[in-house]
C-alpha positions, 0 to 999 in steps of 0.5 A: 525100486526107487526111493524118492520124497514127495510132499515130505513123504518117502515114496518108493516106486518103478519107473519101467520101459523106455523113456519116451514111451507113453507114460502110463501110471498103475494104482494098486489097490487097498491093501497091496503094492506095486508088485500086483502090476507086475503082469500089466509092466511086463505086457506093457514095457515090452510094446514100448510103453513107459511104466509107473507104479509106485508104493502108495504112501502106508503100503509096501516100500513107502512111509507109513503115515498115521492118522487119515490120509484123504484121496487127495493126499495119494493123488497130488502124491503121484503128481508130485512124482511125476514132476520128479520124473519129468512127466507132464501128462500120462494115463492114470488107471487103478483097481478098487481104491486105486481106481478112486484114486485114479478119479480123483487125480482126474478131479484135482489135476485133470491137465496131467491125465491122457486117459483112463483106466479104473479097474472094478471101481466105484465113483460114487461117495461112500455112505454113512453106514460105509464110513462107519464100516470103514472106520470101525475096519481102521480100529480093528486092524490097528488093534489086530494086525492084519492077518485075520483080515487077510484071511476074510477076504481072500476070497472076496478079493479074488473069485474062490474058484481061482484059489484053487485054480491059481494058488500062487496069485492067492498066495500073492494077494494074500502076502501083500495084505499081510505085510501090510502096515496096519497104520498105512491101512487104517489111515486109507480105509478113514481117508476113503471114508471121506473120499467125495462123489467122482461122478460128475468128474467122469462124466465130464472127463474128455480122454478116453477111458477104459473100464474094467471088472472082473465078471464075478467080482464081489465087491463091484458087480458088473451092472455098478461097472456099466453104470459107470460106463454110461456116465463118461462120453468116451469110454469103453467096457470090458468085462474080464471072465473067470475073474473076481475084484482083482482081475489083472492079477486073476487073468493076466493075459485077458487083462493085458490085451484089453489095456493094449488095446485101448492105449493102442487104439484109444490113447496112441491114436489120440481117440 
């Protein structure tokens, strides 16, 4: 990986593919790292695609920042690094909170986006019974680490049947969560708390748009995913079969021919 400072943070990121391909920018989610994309940069860079994916600031090989880090903080992030890396426009996409992440570099800098990839994601604000959730979720992971959570929600993460059936993408999901840093976490889980309504972001986005959700995911059902699809002019649904919330990981290959795809007939033919 690459280490470089943006807005004072240390990022560390992969910047894979050739150089004059189309850039595309992949956000993990809550809480992972750049190594869940691996299948995605693999499939990617190998059509000629230029691939991004960095460490948010708190996960994997980036700065812990304390306190809360809003959404808006990991979006002018990204947009930072990308004037490191000379890019001026690319297509941003994400899973769960990376997706929110992803609308909100569509609200705050909308000139740098060429399209749109949200993966099992919501654009709708949180409520107060979920900013309380969140919050509490923050003390309790800074007061016990991260192991038991970890534990919880492995499968919720991914479809239960897929532990069995795909032990070594559980045990991936579950050694990113642990190694997480609890500060990193905390601070997001508060920032996403606060995190404001991105439906009226999408529905005037004019790039086009590929959303994505696991058919059995916990967290976001696939009748949340094609409300979200209603809302935005151009964008297309695929639903990702024996998969749950982190499908890209669950079925790979599934997963890779949609965002192919799409960048092939959607963003490279400028449609």
């Amino acid at each position: 990986m690459i280490r470089t400072v943006v807005n004072g943070i240390s990022i560390r990121y992969d910047d894979q593919g050739p150089s004059d391909g189309i850039p595309v920018v992949l956000v993990h989610g809550h809480p992972f790292d750049h190594t869940m994309w691996a299948p995605q940069v693999e499939a990617l860079t190998a059509a000629g695609y230029r691939v991004v994916t960095p460490d948010l600031r708190g996960y994997g090989g980036s700065e812990v920042v304390p306190g809360t880090c809003l959404f808006s903080d990991f979006a002018d992030d990204i947009a930072a690094l990308l004037d490191m890396i000379g890019v001026q426009q690319a297509v941003i996409g994400g899973v769960s909170m990376g997706g929110q992440i992803t609308m909100e570099f569509q609200r705050s800098h909308p000139e740098r986006v060429c399209g749109l990839i949200l993966s099992d994601t919501s654009p709708v604000a949180e409520t107060e019974e979920g900013k309380a959730f969140r919050n509490a979720l923050a003390d309790r992971l800074l007061a016990e680490g991260m192991d038991g959570y970890a534990d919880e929600v492995i499968d919720k993460m991914i479809a239960r049947y897929n532990i069995t059936a795909r032990p070594d993408v559980a045990e991936h999901v579950l050694a990113m969560m642990r190694r997480t840093a609890p500060e990193g976490a905390a601070a997001a889980l508060r920032g996403r708390a606060e995190r404001p309504d991105y439906r009226d972001t999408l529905a005037g986005a004019s790039v086009p748009v590929l959303v994505l959700v696991g058919a059995d995911d916990f967290y976001i059902p696939v009748s949340d995913a094609q409300a979200m699809h209603r809302l935005i002019p151009s964008a297309d649904l695929v639903v990702i079969e024996q998969a749950g919330h982190l499908p890209g990981a669950e079925q790979p290959a599934a997963f890779n021919d949609a965002l192919l795809n799409f960048l092939g007939t959607r963003v490279s033919a400028g449609g």
